[in-house]
C-alpha positions in Angstrom: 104.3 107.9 82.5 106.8 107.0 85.3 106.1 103.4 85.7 105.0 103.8 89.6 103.3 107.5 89.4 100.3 107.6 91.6 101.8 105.2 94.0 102.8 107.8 96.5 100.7 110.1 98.3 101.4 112.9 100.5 99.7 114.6 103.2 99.6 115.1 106.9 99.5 112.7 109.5 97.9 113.3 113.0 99.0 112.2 116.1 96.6 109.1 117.0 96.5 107.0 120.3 97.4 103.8 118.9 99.6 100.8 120.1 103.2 101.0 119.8 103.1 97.5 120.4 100.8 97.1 117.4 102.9 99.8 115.3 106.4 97.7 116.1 104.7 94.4 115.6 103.6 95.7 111.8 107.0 97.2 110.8 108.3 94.1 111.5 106.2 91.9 109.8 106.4 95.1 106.7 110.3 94.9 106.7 110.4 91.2 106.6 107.9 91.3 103.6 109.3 93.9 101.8 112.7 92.1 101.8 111.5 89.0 100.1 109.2 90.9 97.8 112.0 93.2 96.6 114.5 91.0 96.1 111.8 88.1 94.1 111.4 91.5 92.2 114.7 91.3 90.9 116.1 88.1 90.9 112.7 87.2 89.1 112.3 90.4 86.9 108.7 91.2 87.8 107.5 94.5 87.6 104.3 93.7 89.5 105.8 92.7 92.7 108.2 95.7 92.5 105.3 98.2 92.7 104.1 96.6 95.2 107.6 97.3 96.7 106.5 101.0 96.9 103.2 100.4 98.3 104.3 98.8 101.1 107.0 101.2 101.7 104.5 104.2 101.4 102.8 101.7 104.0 105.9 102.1 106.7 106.7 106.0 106.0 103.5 105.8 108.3 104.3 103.5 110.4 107.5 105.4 111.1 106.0 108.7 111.8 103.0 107.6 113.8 105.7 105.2 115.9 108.2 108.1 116.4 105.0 110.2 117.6 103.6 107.7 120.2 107.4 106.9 121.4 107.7 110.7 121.8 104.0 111.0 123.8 105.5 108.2 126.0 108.7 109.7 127.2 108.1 111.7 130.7 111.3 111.1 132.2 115.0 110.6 131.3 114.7 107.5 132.6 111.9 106.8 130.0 113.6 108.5 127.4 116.9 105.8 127.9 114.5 103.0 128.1 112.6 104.0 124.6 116.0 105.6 122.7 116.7 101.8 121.4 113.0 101.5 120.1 113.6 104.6 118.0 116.4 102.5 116.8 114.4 99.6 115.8 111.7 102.4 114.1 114.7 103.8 112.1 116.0 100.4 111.0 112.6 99.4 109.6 112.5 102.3 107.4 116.4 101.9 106.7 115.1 98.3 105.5 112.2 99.8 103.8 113.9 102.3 101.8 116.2 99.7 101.0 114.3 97.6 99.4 112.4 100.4 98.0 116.2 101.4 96.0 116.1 97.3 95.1 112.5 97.6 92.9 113.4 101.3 91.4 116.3 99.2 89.5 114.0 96.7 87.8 110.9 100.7 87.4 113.3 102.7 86.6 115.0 100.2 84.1 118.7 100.8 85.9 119.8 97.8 84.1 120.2 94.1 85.4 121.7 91.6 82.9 118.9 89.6 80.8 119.7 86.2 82.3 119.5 86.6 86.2 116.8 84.1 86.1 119.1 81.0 85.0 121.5 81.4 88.1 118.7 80.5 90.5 118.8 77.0 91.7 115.8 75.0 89.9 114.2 74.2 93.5 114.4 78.2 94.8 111.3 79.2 96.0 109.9 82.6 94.6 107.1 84.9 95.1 104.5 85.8 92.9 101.6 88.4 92.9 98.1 87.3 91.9 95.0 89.0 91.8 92.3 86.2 92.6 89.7 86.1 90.1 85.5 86.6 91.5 84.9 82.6 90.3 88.0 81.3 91.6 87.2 77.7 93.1 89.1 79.2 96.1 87.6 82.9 96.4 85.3 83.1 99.7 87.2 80.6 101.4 89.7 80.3 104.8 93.4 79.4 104.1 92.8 76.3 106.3 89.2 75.2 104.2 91.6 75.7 101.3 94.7 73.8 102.9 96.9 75.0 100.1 100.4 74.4 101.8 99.6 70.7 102.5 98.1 70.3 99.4 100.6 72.2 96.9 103.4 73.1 99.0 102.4 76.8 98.2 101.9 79.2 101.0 99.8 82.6 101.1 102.5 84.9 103.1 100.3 88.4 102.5 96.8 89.8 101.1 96.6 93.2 99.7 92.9 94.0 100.6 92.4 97.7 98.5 94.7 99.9 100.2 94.7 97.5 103.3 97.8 94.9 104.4 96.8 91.2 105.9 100.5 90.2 106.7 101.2 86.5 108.3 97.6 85.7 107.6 95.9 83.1 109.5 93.7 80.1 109.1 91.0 81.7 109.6 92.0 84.4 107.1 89.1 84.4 103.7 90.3 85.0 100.3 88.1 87.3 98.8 87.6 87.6 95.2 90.1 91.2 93.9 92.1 90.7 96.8 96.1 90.5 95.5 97.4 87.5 97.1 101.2 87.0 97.8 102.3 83.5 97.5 105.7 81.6 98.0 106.6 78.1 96.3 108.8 77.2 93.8 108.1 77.8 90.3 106.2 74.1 89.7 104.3 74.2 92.6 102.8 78.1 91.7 101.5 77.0 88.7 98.5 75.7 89.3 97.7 77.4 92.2 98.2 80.4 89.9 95.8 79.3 87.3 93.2 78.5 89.7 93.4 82.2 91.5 93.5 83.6 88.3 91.6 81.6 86.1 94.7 82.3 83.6 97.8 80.0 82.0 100.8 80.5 84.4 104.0 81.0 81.7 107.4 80.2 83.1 110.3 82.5 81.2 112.6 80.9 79.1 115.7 83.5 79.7 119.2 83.1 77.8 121.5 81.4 80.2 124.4 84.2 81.0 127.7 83.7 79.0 129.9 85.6 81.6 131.2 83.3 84.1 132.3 86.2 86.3 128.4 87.5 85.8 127.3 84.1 87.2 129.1 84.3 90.6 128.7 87.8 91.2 124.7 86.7 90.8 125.4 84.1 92.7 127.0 86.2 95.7 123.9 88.8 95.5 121.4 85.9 96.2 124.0 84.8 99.5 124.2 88.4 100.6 120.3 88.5 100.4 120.1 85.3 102.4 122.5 86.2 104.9 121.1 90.1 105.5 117.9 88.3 106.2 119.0 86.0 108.9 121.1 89.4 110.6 117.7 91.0 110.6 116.2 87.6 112.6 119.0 87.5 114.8 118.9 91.4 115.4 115.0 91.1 116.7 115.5 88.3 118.6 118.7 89.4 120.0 116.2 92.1 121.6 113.9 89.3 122.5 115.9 87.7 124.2 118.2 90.4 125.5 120.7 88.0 124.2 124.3 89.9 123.5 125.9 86.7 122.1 122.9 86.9 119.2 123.9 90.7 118.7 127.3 89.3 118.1 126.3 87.8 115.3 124.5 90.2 113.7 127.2 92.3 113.6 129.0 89.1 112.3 126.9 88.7 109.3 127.1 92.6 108.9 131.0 92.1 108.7 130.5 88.9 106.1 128.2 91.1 103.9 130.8 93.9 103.8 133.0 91.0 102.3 130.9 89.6 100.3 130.0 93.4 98.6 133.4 93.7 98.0 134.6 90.5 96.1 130.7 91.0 94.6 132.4 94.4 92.8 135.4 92.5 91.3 133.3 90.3 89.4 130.9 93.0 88.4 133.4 95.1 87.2 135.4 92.1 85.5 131.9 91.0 83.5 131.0 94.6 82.9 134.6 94.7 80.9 133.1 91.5 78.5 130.0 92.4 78.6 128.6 93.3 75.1 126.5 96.0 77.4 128.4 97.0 80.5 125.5 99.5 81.5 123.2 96.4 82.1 125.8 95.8 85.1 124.9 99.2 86.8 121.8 97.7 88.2 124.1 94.9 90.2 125.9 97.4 91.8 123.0 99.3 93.2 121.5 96.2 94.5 124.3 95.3 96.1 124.6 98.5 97.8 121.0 98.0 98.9 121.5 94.6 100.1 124.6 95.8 102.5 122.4 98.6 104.1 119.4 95.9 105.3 122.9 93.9 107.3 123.8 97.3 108.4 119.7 98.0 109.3 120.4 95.1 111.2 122.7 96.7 113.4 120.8 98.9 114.4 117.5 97.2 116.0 120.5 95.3 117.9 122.3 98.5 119.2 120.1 98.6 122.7 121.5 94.9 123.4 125.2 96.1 122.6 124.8 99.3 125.3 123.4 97.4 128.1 120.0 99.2 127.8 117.2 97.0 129.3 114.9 96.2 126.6 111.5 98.0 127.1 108.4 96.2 127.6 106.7 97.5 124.5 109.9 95.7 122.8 109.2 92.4 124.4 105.7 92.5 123.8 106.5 93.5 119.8 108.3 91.0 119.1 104.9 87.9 119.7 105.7 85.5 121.9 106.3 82.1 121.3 107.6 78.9 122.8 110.6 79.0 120.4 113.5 80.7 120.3 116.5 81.3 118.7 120.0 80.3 120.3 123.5 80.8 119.7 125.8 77.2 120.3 129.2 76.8 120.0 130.8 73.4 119.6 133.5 72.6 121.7 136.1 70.0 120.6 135.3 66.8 121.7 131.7 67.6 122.7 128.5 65.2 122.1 127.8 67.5 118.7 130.8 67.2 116.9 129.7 64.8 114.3 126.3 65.5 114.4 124.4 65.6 111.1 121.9 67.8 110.5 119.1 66.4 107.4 116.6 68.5 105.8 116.8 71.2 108.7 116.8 69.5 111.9 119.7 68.0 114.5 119.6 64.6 114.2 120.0 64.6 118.4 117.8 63.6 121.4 116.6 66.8 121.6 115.0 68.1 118.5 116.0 72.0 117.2 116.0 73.2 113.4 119.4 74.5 112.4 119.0 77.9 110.8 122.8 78.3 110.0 126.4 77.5 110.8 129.6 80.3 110.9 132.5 77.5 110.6 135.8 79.2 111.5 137.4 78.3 108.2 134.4 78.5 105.4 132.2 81.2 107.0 128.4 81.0 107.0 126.8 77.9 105.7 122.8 79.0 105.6 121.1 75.3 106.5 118.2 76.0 103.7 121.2 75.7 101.2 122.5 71.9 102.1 122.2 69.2 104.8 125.6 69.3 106.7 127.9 67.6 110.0 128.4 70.0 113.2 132.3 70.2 113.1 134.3 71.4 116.3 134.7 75.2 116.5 131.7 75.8 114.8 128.8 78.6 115.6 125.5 77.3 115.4 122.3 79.2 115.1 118.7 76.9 116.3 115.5 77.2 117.0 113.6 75.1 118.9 112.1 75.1 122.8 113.7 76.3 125.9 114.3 72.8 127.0 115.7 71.6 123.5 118.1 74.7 124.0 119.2 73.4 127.6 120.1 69.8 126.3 121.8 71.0 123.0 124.0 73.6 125.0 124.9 70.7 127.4 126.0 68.7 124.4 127.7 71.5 123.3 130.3 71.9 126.1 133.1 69.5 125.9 
């Protein structure tokens, strides 16, 4: 039996008055989901999260179609038609994300071939997802996320509930876990166990894979897992680019699409160097595919920013999508001989006056340096991506400027 049969159904859709708002606010949240759930998939071997993979992107083929409808009901002028052309764009480059991902869990279903020790390039302290199906006497069946506190008290976080055929994505604390519901959770390895094995009611068993004996294996691993990263943070950037109708973030994105692009190409010389000492040079094929995959969710990214690049003015519907929030994300550039140069930045945040987490830094010389990956010191020349308040962004730009 074909290890996802029955996952996919077809039939027809009718139109439906529904909220496009709504409908763009849910691919969102699907393509930012199906990313990390693809790629733990993978990088983790889990077959269980991959089908889930398919599920979900069922779950936005029907998003899509309903979204493309509504946009099409809405047009009834040209000048509506300019206004809502981007949104198709963001519609298509959810399901260009979605399919994606979907080509990232077939490796792992379809048995491709990935190299038996992924697992032992991961940094000890990565987080990872894992899919649990919460058992009718678990202690913490029937109760809220914020009765059962479980980030404060494990360092675990419930990022999505599979409730039948039904999606609870970014649930809240007022969200129930109910006993057969499949719970997503995010941690690293230590901190799921237990919370596993109180879901569950079963022993959680960490693998024990063969560490991989192909140093040209290990950094082509390595620069999947940084391609992933950094086709993530484009996607951010692209959405709040729209947000914000902010061209200097859409810059970016199509900075990090460009770094990708790079990053796929030096991935295939190592691939194809390991695949010619490998004892099983087939097991490399499913490297390749995923890094294909990876490229087109930077490319994807592209996309939901291509409104900001034409000038278009970003459609209400748009700015009522993406949820509104105090926050934002910013784009600073560090003159020489500014207040920043020097700065440090510790476990995430400027150490400055104004307090703003530092998502990442493009450094003229060393390229992207993702913040999650190491504490670091704003040098001169450097590009760096925050989020904090409007009035932490008006006192760090005024740093900024020499």
């Amino acid at each position: 039996m074909d290890p996802y049969e029955g996952e996919i159904s077809a039939g027809s859709v009718e139109y439906e008055p529904v909220s496009v708002k709504d409908l763009l606010v849910e691919m969102k949240d699907t393509a930012e989901l199906l990313i990390d759930l693809s790629f733990s998939a993978i990088l983790h071997q889990h077959h269980d999260l991959a089908r889930e993979v398919l599920r979900l992107e069922e779950r936005m083929d029907l998003l899509e179609l309903r979204a493309r409808m509504s946009l099409l009901m809405a047009a009834r002028s040209p000048d509506d038609a300019e206004r809502l052309a981007p949104v198709l764009g963001i519609v298509a480059a959810a399901d260009q994300i979605s399919d994606a991902a979907g080509d990232i869990a077939k490796i792992l279903l379809d048995d491709i071939g990935l190299p038996e020790a992924m697992r032992t390039t991961l940094p000890e302290a990565i987080e990872s997802l894992e899919r649990v199906e919460v058992a009718a006497d678990s202690s913490y069946a029937g109760r809220t996320l914020v009765d059962v506190d479980l980030e404060s008290e494990t360092g675990v976080r419930v990022i999505a509930l599979r409730r039948g055929a039904g999606w609870l994505l970014n649930p809240g604390p007022e969200t129930a876990i109910e006993p057969d519901d499949v719970a997503f959770l995010r941690g690293t390895e230590t901190d799921l166990g237990p919370v596993v094995e109180t879901l569950t009611g079963e022993a959680y068993e960490l693998p024990d894979p063969e560490p991989p004996a192909i140093a040209d294996l290990e950094r082509a691993i390595d620069t999947i897992v940084h391609m992933k990263n950094l086709s993530e943070l484009a996607v951010d950037l692209a959405y709040s680019s729209v947000l914000f109708d902010s061209r200097n973030l859409a810059e970016e994105v199509r900075n990090l699409e460009i770094e990708v692009d790079a990053l796929q190409s030096r991935f295939t010389a190592w691939a194809l160097k390991a695949a010619s000492e490998a004892e099983d040079p087939v097991r490399i094929r499913g490297l390749m595919t995923l890094a294909s995959a990876t490229e087109e969710i930077s490319d994807a990214a592209i996309g939901i920013s291509e409104g900001v690049f034409r000038e278009i003015d970003v459609h209400p519907v748009v700015q009522l999508a993406v949820q509104e929030s105090d926050e934002i994300i910013t784009r600073i550039v560090v003159d020489p001989g500014s207040d920043l140069v020097g700065t440090p930045i510790v476990e995430g945040r400027l150490e400055t006056e104004a307090t703003m987490s530092a998502i990442a830094i493009r450094r003229p010389d060393d390229g992207w340096l993702l913040i999650a990956d190491a504490d670091a010191e704003l040098r001169a020349g450097d590009v760096l991506i925050a989020k904090g308040t409007r009035t932490a962004e008006e006192t760090i730009q005024s740093l900024s400027a020499a």
